[in-house]
TORMAR-918232 format. One record per residue: residue in one letter; x, y, z of N, C-alpha, C in turn. Coordinates in nm, 2 decimals. Layout:
N
<dopa residu="a" n_c1="X" n_c2="Y" n_c3="Z" ca_c1="X" ca_c2="Y" ca_c3="Z" c_c1="X" c_c2="Y" c_c3="Z"/>
...
***
This chain:
65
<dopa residu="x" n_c1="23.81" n_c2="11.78" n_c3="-13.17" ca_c1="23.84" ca_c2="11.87" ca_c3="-13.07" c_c1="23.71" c_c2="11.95" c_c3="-13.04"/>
<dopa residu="x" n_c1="23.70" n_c2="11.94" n_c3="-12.91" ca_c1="23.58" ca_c2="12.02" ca_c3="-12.87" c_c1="23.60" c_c2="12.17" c_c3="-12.81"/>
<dopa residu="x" n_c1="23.54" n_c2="12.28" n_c3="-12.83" ca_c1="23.56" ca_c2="12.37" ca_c3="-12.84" c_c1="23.46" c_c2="12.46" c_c3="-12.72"/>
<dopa residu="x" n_c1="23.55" n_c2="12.50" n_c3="-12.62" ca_c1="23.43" ca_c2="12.54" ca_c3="-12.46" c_c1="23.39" c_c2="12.64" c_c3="-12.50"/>
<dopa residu="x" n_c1="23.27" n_c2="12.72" n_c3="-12.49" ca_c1="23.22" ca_c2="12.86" ca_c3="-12.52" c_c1="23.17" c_c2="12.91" c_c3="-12.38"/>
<dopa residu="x" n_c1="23.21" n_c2="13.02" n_c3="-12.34" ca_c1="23.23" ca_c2="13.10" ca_c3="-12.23" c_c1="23.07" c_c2="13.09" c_c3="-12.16"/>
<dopa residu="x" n_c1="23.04" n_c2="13.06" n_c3="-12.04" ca_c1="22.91" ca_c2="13.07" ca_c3="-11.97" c_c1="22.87" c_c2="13.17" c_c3="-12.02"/>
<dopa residu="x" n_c1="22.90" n_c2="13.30" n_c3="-11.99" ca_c1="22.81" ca_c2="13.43" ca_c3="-12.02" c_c1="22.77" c_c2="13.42" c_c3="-12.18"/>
<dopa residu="x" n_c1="22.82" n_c2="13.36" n_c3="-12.25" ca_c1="22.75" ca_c2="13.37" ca_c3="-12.40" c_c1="22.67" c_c2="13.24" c_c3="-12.41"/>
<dopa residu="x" n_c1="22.64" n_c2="13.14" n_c3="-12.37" ca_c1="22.58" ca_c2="13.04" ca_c3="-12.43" c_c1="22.42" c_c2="13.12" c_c3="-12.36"/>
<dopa residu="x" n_c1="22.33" n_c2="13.06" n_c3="-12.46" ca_c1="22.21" ca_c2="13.10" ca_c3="-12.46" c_c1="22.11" c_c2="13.05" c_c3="-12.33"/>
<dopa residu="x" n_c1="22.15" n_c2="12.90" n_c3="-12.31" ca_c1="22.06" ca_c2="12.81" ca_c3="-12.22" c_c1="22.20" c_c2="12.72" c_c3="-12.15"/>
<dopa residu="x" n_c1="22.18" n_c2="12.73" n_c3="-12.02" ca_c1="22.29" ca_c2="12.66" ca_c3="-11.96" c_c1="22.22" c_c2="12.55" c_c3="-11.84"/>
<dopa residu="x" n_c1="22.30" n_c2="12.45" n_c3="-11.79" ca_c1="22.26" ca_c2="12.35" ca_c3="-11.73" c_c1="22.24" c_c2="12.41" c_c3="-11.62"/>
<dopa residu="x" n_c1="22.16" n_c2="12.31" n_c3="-11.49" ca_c1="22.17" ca_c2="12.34" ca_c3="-11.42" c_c1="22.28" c_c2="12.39" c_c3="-11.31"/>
<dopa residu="x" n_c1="22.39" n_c2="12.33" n_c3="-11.31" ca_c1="22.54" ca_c2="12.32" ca_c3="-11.30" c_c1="22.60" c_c2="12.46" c_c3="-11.29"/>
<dopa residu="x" n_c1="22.58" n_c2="12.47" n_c3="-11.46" ca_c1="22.62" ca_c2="12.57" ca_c3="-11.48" c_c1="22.53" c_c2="12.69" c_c3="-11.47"/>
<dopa residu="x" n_c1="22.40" n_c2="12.70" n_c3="-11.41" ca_c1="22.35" ca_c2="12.82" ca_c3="-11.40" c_c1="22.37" c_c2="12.86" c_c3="-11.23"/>
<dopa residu="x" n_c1="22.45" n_c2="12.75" n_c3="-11.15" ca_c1="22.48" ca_c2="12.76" ca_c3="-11.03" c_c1="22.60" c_c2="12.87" c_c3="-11.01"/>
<dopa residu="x" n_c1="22.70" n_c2="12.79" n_c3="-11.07" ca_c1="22.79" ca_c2="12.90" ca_c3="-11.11" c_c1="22.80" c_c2="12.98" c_c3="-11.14"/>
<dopa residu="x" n_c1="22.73" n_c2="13.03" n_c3="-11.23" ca_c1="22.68" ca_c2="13.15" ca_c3="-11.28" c_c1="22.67" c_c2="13.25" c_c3="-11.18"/>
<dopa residu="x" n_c1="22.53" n_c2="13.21" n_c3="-11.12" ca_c1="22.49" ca_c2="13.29" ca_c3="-11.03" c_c1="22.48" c_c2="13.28" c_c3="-10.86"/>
<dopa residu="x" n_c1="22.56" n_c2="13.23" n_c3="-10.85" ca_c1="22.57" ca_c2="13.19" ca_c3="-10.69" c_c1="22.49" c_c2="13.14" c_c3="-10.63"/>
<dopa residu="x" n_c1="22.41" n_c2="13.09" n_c3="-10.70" ca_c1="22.23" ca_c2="13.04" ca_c3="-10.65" c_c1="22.26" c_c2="12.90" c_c3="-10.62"/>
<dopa residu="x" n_c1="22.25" n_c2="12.86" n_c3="-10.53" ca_c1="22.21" ca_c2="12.67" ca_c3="-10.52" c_c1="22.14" c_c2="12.59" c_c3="-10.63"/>
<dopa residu="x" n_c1="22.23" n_c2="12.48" n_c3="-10.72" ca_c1="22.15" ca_c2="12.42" ca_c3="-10.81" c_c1="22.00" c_c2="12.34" c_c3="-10.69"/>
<dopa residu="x" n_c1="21.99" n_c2="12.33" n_c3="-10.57" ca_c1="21.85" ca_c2="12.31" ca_c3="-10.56" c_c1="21.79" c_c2="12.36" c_c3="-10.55"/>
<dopa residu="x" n_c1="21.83" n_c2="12.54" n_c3="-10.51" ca_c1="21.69" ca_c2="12.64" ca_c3="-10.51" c_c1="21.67" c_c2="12.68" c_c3="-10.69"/>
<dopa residu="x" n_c1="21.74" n_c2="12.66" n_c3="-10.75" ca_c1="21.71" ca_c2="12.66" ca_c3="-10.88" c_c1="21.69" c_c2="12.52" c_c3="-10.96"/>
<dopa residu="x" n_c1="21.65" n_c2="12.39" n_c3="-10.90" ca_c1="21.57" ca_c2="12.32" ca_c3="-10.90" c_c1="21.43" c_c2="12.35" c_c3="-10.87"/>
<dopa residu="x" n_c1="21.38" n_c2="12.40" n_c3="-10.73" ca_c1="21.33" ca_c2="12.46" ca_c3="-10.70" c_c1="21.22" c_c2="12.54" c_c3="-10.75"/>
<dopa residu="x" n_c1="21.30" n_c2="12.67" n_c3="-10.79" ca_c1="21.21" ca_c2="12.77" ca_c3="-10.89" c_c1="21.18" c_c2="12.69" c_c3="-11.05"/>
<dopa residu="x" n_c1="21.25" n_c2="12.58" n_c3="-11.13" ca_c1="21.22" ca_c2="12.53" ca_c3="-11.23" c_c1="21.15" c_c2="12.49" c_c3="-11.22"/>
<dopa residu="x" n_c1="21.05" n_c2="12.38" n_c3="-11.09" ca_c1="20.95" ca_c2="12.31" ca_c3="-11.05" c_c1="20.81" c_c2="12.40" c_c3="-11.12"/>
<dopa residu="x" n_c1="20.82" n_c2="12.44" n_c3="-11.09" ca_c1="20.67" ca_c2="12.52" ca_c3="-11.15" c_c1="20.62" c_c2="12.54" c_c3="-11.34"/>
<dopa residu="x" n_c1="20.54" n_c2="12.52" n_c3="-11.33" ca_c1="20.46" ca_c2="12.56" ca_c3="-11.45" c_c1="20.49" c_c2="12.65" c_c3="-11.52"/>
<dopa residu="x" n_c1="20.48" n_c2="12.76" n_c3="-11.49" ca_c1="20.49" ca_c2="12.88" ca_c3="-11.50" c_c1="20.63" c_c2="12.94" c_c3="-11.49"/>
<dopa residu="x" n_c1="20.73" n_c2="12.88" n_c3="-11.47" ca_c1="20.86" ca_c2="12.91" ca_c3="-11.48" c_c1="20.93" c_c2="12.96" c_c3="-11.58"/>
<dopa residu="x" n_c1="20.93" n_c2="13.13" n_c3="-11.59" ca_c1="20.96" ca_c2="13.18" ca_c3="-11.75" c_c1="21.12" c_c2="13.15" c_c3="-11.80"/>
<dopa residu="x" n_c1="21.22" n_c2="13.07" n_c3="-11.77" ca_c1="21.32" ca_c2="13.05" ca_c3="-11.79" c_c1="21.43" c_c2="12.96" c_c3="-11.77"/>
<dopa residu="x" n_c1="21.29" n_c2="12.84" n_c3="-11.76" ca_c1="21.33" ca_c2="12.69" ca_c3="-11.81" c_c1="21.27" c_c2="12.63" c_c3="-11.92"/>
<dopa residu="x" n_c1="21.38" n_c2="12.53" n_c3="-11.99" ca_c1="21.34" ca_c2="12.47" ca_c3="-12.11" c_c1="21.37" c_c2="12.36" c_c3="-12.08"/>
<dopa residu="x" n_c1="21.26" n_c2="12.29" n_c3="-12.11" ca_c1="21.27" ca_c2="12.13" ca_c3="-12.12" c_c1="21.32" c_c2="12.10" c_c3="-12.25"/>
<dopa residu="x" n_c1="21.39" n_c2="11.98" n_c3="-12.23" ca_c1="21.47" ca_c2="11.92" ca_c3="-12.35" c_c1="21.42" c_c2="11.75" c_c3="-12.33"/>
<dopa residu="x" n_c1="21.31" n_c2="11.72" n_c3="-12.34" ca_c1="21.28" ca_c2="11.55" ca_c3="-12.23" c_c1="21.30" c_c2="11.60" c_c3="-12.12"/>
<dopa residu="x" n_c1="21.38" n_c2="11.51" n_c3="-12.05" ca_c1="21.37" ca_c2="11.51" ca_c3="-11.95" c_c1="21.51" c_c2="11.63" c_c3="-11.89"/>
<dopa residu="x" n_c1="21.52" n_c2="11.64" n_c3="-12.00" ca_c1="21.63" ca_c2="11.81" ca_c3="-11.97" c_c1="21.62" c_c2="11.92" c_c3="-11.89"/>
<dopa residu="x" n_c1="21.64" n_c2="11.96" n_c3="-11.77" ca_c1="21.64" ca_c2="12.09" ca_c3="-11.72" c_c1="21.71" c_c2="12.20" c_c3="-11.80"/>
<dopa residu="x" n_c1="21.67" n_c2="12.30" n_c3="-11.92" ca_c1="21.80" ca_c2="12.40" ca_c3="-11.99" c_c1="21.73" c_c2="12.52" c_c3="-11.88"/>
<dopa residu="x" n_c1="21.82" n_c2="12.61" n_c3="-11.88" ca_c1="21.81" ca_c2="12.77" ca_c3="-11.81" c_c1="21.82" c_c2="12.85" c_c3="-11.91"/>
<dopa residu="x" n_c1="21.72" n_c2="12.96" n_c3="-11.95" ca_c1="21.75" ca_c2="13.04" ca_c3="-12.10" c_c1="21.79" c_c2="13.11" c_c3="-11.98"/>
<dopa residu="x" n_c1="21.92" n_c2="13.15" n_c3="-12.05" ca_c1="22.05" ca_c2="13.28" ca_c3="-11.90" c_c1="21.99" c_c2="13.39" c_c3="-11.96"/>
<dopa residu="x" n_c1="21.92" n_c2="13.46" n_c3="-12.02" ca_c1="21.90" ca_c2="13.61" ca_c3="-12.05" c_c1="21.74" c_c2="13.61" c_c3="-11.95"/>
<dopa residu="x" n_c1="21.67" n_c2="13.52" n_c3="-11.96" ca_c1="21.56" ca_c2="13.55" ca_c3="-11.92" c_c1="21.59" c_c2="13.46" c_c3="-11.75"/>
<dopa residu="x" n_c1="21.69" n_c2="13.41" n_c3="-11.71" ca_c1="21.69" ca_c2="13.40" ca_c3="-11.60" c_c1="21.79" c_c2="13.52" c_c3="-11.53"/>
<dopa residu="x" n_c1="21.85" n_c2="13.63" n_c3="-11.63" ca_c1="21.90" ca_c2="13.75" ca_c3="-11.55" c_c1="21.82" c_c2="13.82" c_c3="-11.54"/>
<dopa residu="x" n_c1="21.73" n_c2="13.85" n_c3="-11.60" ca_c1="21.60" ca_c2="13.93" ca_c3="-11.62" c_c1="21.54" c_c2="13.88" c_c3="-11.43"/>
<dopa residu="x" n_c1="21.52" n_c2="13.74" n_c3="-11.44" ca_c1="21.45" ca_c2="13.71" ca_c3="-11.32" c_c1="21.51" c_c2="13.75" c_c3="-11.19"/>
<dopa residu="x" n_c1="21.69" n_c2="13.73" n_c3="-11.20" ca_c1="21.70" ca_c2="13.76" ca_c3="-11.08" c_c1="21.73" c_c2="13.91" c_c3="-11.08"/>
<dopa residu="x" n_c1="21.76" n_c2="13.98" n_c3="-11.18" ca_c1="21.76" ca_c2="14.14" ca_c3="-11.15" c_c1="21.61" c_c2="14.19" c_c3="-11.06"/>
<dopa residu="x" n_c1="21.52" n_c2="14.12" n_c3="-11.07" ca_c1="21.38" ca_c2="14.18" ca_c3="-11.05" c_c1="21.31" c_c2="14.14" c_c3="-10.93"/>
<dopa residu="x" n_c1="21.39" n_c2="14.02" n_c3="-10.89" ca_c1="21.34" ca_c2="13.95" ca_c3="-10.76" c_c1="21.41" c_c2="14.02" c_c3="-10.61"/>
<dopa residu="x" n_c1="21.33" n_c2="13.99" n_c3="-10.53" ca_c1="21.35" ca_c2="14.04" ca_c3="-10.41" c_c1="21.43" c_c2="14.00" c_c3="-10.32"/>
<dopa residu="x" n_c1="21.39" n_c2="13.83" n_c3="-10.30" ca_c1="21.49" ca_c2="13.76" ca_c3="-10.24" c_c1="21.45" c_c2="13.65" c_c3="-10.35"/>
<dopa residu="x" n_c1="21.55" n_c2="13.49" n_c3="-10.29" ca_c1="21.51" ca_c2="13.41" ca_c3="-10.42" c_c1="21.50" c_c2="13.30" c_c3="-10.26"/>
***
């Protein structure tokens, strides 16, 4: 038996789920993962993860996305 743990608590969430999350388009948050310099993506291989504390951090701070 597999056991769901609530979006707001998991640490790193898919892309999927960082859509939901945040009302954001998983392609504009394809998008911002594109870059180098992107403080709150984790690659897993070829894994897109979202660390969700540092991608609230980003959108609390941003202007428009």
């Amino acid at each position: 038996m597999r056991k769901e743990i609530p979006i707001w608590q998991k640490a790193n969430l898919t892309i999927e789920e960082a859509a939901a999350y945040s009302g954001i388009g998983e392609n504009r948050i394809r998008e911002l993962t594109n870059s180098d310099s992107c403080p709150f993506v984790l690659w897993v291989g070829t894994k897109r993860l979202i660390k969700r504390r540092k991608f609230d951090e980003f959108v609390e701070n941003a202007y428009s996305i």
